[in-house]
N, CA, C and O atoms as a Tinker XYZ file with bonds, in Angstrom:
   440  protein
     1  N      0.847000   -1.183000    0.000000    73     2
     2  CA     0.000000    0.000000    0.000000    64     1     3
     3  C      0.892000    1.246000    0.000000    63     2     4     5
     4  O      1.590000    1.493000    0.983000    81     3
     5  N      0.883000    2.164000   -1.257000    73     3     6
     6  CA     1.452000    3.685000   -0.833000    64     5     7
     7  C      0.057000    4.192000   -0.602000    63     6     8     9
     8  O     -1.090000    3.871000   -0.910000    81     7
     9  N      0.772000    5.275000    0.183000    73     7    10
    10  CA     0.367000    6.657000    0.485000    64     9    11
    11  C      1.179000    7.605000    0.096000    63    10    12    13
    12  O      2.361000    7.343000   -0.128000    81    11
    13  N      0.554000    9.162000   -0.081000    73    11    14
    14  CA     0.761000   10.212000   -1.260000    64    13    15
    15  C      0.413000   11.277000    0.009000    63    14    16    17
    16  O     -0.267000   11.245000    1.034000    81    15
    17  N      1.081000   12.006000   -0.518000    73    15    18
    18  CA     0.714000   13.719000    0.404000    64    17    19
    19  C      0.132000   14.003000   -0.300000    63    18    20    21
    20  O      0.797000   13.640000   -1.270000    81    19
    21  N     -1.244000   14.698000   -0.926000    73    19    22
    22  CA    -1.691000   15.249000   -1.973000    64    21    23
    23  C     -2.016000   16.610000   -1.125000    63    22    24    25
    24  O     -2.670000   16.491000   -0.089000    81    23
    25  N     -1.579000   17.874000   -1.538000    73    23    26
    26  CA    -1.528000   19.360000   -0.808000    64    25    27
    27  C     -2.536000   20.030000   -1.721000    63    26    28    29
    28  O     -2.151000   19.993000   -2.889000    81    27
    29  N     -3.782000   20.670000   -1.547000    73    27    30
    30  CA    -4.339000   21.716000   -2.214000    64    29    31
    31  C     -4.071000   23.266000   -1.691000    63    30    32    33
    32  O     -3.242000   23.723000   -0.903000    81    31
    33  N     -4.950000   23.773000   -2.336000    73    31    34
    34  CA    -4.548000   25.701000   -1.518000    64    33    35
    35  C     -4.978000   25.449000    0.198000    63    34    36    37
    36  O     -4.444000   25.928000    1.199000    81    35
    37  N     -5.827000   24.766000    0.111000    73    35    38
    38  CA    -6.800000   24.892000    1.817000    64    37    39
    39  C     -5.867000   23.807000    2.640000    63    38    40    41
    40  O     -5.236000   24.367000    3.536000    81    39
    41  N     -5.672000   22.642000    2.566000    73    39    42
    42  CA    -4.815000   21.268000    3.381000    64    41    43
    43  C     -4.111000   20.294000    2.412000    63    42    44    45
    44  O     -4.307000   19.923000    1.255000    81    43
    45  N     -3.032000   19.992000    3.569000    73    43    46
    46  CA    -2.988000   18.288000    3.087000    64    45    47
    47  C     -3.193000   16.780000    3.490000    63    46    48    49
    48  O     -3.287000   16.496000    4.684000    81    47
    49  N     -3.260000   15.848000    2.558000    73    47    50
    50  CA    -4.503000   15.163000    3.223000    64    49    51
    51  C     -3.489000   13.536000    2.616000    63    50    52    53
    52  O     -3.129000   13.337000    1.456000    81    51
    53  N     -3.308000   12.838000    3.517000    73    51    54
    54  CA    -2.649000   11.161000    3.226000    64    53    55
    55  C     -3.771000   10.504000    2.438000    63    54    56    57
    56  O     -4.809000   10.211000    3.031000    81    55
    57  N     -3.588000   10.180000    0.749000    73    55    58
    58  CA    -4.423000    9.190000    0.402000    64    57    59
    59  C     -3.850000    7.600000    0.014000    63    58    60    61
    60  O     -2.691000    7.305000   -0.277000    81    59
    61  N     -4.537000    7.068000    0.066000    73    59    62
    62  CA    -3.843000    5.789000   -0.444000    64    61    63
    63  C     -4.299000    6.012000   -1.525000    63    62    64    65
    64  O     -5.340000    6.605000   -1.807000    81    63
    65  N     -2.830000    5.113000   -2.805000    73    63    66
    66  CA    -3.096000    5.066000   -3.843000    64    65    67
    67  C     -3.884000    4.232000   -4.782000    63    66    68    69
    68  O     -4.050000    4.296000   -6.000000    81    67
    69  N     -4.419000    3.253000   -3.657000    73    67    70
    70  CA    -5.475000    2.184000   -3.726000    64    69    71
    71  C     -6.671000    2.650000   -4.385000    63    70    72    73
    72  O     -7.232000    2.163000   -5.366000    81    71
    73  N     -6.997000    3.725000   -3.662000    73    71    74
    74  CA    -8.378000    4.496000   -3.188000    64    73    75
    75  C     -8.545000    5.541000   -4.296000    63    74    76    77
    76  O     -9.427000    6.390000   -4.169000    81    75
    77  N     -7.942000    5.534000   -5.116000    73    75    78
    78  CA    -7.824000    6.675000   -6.339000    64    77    79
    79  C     -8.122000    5.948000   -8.037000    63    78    80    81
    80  O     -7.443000    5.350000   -8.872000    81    79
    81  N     -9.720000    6.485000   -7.892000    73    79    82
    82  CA    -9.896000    5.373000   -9.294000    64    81    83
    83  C     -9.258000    5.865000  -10.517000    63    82    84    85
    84  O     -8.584000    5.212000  -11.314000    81    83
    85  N     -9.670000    7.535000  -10.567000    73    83    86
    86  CA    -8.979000    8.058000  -11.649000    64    85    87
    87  C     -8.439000    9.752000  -11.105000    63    86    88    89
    88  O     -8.790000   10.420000  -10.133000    81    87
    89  N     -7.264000   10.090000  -12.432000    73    87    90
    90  CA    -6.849000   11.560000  -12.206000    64    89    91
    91  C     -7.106000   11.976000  -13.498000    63    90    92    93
    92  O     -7.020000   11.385000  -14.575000    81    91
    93  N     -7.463000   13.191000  -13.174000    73    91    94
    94  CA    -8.364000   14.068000  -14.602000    64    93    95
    95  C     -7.413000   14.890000  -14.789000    63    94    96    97
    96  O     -7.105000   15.492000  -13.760000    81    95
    97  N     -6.410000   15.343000  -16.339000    73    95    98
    98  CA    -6.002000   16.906000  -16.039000    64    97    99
    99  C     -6.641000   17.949000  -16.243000    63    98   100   101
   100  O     -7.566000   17.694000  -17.013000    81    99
   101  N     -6.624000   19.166000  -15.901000    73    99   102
   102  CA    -7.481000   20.296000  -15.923000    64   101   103
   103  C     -6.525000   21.602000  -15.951000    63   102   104   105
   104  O     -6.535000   22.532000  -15.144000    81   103
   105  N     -5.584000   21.415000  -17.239000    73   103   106
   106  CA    -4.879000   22.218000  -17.666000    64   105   107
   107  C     -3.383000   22.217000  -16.472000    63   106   108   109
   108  O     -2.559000   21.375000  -16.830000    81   107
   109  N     -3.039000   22.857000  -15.425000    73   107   110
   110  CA    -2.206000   22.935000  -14.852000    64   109   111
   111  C     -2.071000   21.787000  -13.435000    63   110   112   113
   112  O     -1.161000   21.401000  -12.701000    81   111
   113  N     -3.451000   21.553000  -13.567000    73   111   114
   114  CA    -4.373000   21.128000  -12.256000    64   113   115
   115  C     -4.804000   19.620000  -12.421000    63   114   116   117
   116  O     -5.384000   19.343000  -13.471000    81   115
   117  N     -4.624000   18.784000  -11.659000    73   115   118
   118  CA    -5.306000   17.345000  -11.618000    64   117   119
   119  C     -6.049000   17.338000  -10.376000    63   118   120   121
   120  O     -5.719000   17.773000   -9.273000    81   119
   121  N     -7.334000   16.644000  -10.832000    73   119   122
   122  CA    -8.203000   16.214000  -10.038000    64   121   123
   123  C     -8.466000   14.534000   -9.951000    63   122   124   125
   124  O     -8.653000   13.761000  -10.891000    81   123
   125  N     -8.427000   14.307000   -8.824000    73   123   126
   126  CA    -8.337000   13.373000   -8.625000    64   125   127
   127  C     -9.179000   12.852000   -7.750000    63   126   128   129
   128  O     -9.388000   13.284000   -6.616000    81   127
   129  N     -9.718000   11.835000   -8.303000    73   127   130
   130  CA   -11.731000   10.850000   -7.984000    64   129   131
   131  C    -11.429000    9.674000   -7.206000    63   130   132   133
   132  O    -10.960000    8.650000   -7.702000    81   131
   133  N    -11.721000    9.835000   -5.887000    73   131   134
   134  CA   -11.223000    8.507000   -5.242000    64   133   135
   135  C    -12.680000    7.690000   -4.898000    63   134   136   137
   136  O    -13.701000    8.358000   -4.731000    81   135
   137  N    -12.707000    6.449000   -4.819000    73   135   138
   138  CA   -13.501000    5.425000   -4.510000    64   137   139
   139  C    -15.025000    5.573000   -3.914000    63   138   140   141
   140  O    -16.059000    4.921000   -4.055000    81   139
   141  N    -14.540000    7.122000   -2.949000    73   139   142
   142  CA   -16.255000    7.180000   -2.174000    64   141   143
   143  C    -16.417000    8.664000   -2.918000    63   142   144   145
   144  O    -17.086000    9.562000   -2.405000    81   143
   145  N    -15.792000    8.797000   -4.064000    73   143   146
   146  CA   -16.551000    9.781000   -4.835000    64   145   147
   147  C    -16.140000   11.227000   -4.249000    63   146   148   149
   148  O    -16.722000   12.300000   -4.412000    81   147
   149  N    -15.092000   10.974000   -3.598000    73   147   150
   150  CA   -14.432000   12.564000   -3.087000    64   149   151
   151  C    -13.790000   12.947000   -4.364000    63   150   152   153
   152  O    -13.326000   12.108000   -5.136000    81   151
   153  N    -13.768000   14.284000   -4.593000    73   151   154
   154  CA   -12.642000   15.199000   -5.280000    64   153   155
   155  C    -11.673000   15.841000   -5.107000    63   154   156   157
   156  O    -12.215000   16.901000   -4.793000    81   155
   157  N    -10.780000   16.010000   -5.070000    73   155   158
   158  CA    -9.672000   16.462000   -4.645000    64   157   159
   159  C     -8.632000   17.489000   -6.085000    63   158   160   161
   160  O     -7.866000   17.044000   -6.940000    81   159
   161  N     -9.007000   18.729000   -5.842000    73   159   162
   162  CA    -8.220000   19.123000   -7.189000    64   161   163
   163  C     -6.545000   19.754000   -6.440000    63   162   164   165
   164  O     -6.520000   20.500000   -5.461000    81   163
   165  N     -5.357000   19.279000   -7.118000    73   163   166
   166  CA    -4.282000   19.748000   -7.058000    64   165   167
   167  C     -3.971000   20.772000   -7.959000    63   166   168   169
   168  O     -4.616000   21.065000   -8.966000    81   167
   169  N     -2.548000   21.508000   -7.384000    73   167   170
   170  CA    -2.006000   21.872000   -8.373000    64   169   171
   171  C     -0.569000   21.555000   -8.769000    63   170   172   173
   172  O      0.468000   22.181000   -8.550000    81   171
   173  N     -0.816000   20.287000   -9.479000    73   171   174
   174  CA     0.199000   19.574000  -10.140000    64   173   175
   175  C     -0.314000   18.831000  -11.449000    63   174   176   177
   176  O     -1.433000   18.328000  -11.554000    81   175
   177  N      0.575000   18.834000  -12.338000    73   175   178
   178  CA     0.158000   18.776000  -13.578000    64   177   179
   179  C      0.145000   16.833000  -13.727000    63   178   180   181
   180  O      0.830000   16.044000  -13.077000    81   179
   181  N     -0.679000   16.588000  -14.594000    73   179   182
   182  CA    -0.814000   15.083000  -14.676000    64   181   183
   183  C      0.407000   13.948000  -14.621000    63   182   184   185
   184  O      0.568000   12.842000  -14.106000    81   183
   185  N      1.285000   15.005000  -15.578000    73   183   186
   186  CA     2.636000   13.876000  -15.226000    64   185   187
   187  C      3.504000   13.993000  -14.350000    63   186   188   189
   188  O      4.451000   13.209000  -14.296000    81   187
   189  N      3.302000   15.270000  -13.265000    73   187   190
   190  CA     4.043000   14.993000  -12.140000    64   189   191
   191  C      3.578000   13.654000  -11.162000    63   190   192   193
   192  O      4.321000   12.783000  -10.710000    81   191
   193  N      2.179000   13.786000  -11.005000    73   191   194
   194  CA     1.693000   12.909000  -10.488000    64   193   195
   195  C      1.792000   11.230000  -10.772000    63   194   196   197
   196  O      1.670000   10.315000   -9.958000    81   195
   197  N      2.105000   11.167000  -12.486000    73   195   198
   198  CA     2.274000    9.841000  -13.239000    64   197   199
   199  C      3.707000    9.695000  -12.967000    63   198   200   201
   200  O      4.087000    8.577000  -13.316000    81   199
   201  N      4.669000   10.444000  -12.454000    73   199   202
   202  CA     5.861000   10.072000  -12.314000    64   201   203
   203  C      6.111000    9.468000  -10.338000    63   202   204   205
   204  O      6.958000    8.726000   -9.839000    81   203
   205  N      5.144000   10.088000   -9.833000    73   203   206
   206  CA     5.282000    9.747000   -8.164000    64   205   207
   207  C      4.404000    9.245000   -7.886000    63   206   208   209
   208  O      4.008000    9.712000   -6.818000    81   207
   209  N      3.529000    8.170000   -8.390000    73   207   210
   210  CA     3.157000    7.139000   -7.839000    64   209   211
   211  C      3.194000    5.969000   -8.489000    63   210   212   213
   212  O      3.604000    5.896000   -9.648000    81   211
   213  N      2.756000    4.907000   -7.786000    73   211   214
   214  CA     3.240000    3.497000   -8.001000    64   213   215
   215  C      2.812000    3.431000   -9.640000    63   214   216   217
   216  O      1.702000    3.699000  -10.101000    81   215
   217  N      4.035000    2.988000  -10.395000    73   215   218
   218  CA     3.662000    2.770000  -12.055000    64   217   219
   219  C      2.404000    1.400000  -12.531000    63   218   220   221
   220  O      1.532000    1.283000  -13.391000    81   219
   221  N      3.021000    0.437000  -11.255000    73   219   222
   222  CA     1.940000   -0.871000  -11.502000    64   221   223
   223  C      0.653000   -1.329000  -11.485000    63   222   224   225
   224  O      0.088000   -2.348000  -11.881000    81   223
   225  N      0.171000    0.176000  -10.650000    73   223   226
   226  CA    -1.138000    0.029000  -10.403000    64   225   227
   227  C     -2.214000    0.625000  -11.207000    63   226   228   229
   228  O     -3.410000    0.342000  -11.271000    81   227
   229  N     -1.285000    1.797000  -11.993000    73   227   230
   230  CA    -2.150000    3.242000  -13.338000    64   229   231
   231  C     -1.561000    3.071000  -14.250000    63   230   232   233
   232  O     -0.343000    3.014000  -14.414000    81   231
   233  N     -2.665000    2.940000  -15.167000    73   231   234
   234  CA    -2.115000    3.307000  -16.832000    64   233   235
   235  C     -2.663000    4.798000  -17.174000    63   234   236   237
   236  O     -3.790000    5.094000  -16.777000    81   235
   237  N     -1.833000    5.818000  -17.959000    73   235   238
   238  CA    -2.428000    6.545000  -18.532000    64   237   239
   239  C     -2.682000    6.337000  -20.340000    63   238   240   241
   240  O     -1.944000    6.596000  -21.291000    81   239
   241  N     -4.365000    5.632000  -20.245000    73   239   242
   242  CA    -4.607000    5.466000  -21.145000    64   241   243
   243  C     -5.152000    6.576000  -22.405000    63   242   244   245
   244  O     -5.509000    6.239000  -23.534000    81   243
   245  N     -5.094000    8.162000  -21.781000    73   243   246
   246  CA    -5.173000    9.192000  -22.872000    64   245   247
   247  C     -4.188000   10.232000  -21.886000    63   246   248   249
   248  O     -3.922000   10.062000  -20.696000    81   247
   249  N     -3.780000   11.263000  -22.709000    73   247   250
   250  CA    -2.929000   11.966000  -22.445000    64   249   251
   251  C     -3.695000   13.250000  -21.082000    63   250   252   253
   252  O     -2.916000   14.057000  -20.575000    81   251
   253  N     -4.909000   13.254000  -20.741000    73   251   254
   254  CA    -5.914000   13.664000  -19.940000    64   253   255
   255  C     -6.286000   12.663000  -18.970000    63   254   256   257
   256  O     -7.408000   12.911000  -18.527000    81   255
   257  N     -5.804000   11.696000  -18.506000    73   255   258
   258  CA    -6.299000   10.197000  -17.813000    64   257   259
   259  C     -5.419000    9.496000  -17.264000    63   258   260   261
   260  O     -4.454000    9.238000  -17.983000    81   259
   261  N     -5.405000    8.997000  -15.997000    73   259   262
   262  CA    -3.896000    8.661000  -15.467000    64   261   263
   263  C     -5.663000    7.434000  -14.554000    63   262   264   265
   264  O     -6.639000    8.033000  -14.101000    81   263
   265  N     -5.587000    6.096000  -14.538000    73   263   266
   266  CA    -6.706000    5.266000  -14.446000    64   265   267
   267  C     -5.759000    4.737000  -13.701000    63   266   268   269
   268  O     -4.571000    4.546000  -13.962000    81   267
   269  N     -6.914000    4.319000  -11.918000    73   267   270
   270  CA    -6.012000    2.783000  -11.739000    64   269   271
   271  C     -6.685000    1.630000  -12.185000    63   270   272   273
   272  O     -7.905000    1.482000  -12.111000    81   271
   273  N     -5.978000    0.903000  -12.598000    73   271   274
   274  CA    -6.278000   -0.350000  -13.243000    64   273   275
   275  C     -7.260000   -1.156000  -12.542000    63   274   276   277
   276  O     -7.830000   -2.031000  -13.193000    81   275
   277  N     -7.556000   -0.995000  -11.276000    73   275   278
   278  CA    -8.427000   -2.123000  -10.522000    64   277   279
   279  C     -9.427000   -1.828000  -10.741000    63   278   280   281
   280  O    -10.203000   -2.776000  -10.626000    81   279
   281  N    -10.148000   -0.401000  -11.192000    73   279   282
   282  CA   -11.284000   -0.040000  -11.300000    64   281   283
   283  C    -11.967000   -0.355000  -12.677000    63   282   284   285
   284  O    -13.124000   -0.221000  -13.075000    81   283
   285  N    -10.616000   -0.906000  -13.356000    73   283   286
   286  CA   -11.458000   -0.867000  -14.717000    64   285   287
   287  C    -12.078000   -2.448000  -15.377000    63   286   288   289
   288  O    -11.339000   -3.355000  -15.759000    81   287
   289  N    -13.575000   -2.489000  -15.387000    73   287   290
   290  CA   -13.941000   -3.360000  -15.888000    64   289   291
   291  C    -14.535000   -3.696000  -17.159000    63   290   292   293
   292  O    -14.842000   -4.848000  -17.467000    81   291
   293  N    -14.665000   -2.866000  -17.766000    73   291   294
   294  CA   -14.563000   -3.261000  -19.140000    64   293   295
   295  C    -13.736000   -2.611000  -20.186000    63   294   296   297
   296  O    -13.458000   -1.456000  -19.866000    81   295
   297  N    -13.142000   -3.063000  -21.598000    73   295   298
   298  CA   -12.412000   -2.145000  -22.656000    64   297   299
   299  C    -13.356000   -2.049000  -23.999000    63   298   300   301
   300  O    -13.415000   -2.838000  -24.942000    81   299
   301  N    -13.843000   -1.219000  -23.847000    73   299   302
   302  CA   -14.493000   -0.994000  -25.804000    64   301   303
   303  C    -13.239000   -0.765000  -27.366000    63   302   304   305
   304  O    -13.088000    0.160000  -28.163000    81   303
   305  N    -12.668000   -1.915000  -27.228000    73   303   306
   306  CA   -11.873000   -2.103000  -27.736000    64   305   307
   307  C    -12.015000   -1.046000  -29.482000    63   306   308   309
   308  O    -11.234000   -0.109000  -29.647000    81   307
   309  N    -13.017000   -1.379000  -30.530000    73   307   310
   310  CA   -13.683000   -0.189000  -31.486000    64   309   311
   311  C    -13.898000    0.667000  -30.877000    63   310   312   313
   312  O    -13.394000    1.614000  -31.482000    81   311
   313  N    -14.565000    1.182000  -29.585000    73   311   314
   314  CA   -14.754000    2.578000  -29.685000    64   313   315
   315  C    -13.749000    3.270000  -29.141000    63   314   316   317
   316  O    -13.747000    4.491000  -29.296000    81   315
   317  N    -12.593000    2.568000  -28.325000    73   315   318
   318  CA   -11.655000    3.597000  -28.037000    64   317   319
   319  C    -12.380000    3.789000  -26.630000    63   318   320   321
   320  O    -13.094000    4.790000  -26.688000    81   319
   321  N    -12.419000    3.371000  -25.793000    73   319   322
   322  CA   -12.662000    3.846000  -24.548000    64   321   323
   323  C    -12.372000    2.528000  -23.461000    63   322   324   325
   324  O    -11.799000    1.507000  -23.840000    81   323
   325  N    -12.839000    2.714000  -22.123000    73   323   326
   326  CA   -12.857000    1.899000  -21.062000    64   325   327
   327  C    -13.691000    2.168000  -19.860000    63   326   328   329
   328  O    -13.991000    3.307000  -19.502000    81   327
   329  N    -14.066000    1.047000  -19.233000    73   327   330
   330  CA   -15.018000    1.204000  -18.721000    64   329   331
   331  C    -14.984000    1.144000  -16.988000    63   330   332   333
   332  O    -14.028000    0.500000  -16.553000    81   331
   333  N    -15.696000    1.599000  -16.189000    73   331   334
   334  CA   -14.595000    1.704000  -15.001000    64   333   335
   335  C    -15.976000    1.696000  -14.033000    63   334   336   337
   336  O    -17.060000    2.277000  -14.068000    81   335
   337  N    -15.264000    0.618000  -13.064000    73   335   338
   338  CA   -16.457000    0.082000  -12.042000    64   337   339
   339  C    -17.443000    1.358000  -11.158000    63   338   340   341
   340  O    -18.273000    1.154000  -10.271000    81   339
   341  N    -17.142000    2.287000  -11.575000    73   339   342
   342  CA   -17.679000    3.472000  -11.186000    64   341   343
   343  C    -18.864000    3.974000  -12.274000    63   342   344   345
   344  O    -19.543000    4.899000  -11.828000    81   343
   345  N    -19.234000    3.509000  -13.656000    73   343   346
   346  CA   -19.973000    4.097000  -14.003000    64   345   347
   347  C    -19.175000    4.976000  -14.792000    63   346   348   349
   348  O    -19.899000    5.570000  -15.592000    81   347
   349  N    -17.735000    5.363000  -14.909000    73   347   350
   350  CA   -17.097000    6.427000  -15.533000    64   349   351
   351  C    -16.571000    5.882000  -17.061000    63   350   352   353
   352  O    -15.910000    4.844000  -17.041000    81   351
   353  N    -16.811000    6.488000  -18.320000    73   351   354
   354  CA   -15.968000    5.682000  -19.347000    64   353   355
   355  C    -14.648000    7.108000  -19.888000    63   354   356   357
   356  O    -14.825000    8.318000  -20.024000    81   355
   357  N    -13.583000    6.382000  -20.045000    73   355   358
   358  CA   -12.069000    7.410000  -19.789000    64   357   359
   359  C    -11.504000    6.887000  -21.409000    63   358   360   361
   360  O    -11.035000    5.763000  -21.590000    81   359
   361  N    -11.623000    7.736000  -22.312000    73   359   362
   362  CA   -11.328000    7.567000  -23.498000    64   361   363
   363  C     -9.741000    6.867000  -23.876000    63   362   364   365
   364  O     -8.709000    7.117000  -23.254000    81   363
   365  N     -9.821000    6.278000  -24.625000    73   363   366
   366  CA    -8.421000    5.412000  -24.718000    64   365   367
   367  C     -7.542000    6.209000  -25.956000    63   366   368   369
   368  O     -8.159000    6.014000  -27.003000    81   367
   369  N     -6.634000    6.824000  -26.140000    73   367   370
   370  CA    -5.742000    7.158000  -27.342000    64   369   371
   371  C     -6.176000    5.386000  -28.096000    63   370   372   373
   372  O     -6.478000    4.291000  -27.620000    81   371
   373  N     -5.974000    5.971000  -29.524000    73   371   374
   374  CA    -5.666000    5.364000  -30.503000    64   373   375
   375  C     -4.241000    3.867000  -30.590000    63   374   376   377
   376  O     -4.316000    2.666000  -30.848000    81   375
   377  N     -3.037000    4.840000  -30.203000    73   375   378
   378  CA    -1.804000    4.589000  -30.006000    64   377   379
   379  C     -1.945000    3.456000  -28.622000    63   378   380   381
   380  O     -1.571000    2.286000  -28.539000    81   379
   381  N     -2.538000    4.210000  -27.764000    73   379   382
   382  CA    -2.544000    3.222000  -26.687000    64   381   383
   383  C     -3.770000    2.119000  -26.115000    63   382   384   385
   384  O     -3.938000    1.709000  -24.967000    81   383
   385  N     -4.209000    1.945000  -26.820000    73   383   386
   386  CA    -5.265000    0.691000  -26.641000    64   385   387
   387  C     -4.219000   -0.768000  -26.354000    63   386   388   389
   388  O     -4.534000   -1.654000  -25.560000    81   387
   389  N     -3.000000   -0.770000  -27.147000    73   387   390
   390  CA    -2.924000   -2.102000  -26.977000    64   389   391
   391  C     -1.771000   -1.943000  -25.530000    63   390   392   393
   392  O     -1.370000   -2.915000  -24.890000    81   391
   393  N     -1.485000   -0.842000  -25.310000    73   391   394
   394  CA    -0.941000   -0.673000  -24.226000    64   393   395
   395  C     -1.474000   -0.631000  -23.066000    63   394   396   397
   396  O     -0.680000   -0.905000  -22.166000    81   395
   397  N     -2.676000   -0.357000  -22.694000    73   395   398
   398  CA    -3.807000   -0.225000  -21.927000    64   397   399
   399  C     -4.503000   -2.469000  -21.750000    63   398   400   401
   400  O     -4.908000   -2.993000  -20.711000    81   399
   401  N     -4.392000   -3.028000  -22.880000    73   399   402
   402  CA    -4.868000   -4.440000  -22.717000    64   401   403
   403  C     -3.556000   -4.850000  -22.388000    63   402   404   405
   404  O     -3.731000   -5.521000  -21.372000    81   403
   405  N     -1.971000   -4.848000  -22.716000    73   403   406
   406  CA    -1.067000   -5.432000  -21.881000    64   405   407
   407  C     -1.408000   -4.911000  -20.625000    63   406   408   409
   408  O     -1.970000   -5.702000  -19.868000    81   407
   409  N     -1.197000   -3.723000  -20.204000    73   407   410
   410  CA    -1.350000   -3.508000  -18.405000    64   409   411
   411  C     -2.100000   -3.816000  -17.811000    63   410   412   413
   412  O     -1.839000   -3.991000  -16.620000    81   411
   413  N     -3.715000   -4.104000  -18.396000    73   411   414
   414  CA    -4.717000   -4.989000  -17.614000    64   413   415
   415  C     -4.350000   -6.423000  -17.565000    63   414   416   417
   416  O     -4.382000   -6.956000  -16.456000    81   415
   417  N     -3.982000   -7.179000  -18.662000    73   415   418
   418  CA    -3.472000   -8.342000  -18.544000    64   417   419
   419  C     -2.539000   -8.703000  -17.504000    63   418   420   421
   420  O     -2.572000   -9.769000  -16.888000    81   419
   421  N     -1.365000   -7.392000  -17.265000    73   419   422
   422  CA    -0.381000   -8.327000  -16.199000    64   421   423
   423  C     -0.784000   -7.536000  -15.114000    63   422   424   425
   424  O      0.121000   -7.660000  -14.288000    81   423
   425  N     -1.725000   -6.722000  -14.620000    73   423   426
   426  CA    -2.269000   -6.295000  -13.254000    64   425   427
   427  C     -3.460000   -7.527000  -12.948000    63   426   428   429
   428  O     -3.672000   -7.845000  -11.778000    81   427
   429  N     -4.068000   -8.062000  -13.850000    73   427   430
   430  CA    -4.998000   -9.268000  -13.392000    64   429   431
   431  C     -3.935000  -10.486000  -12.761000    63   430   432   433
   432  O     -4.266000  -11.125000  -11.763000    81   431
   433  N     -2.759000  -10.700000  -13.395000    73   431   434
   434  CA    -2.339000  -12.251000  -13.250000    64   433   435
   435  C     -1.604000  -11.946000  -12.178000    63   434   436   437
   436  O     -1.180000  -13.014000  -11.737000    81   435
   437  N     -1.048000  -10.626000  -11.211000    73   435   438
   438  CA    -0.294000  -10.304000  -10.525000    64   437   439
   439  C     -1.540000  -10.572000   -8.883000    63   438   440
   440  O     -1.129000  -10.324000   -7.749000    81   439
């Protein structure tokens, strides 16, 4: 299990990285959607965040989308998207679809 300092303007707050289904960017800013539906917006840009936490557990399957993998239960392989035990669908790049089905593949067998 990690845990993350995540700091906004108001506090900072220990999340596990378990607990974080997806991170949204929002230009300078990631927001980030954890499990009981909290929001949390930073100000750190998507790939700071894709560089300091655990690589094994998130794929960023569009250049706006940093997903952890446990949440995701289905792939719309034609339409370019994925489907995520939340009800959320997080668009897949083109380029990375087949990169997105290796990382589900070896996060299932792990």
């Amino acid at each position: 299990m990690q845990r993350i300092i995540i700091t906004t303007a108001r506090y900072s707050e220990l999340v596990n990285t378990q607990t974080i289904v997806y991170c949204k960017a929002e230009g300078s800013y990631t927001r980030l959607v954890l499990e009981n539906n909290k929001q949390i917006l930073i100000s750190r840009n998507l790939s700071w965040l894709e560089n300091f936490i655990e690589s094994s557990l998130f794929i960023r399957p569009h250049r706006s989308f940093l997903v952890n993998l446990g949440y995701i239960n289905r792939v719309f392989v034609n339409e370019g998207k994925i489907g995520l035990t939340k009800g959320v669908d997080i668009p897949v790049s083109r380029y990375k679809s087949k990169q997105v089905l290796e990382a589900l593949h070896k996060f299932c067998l792990e």
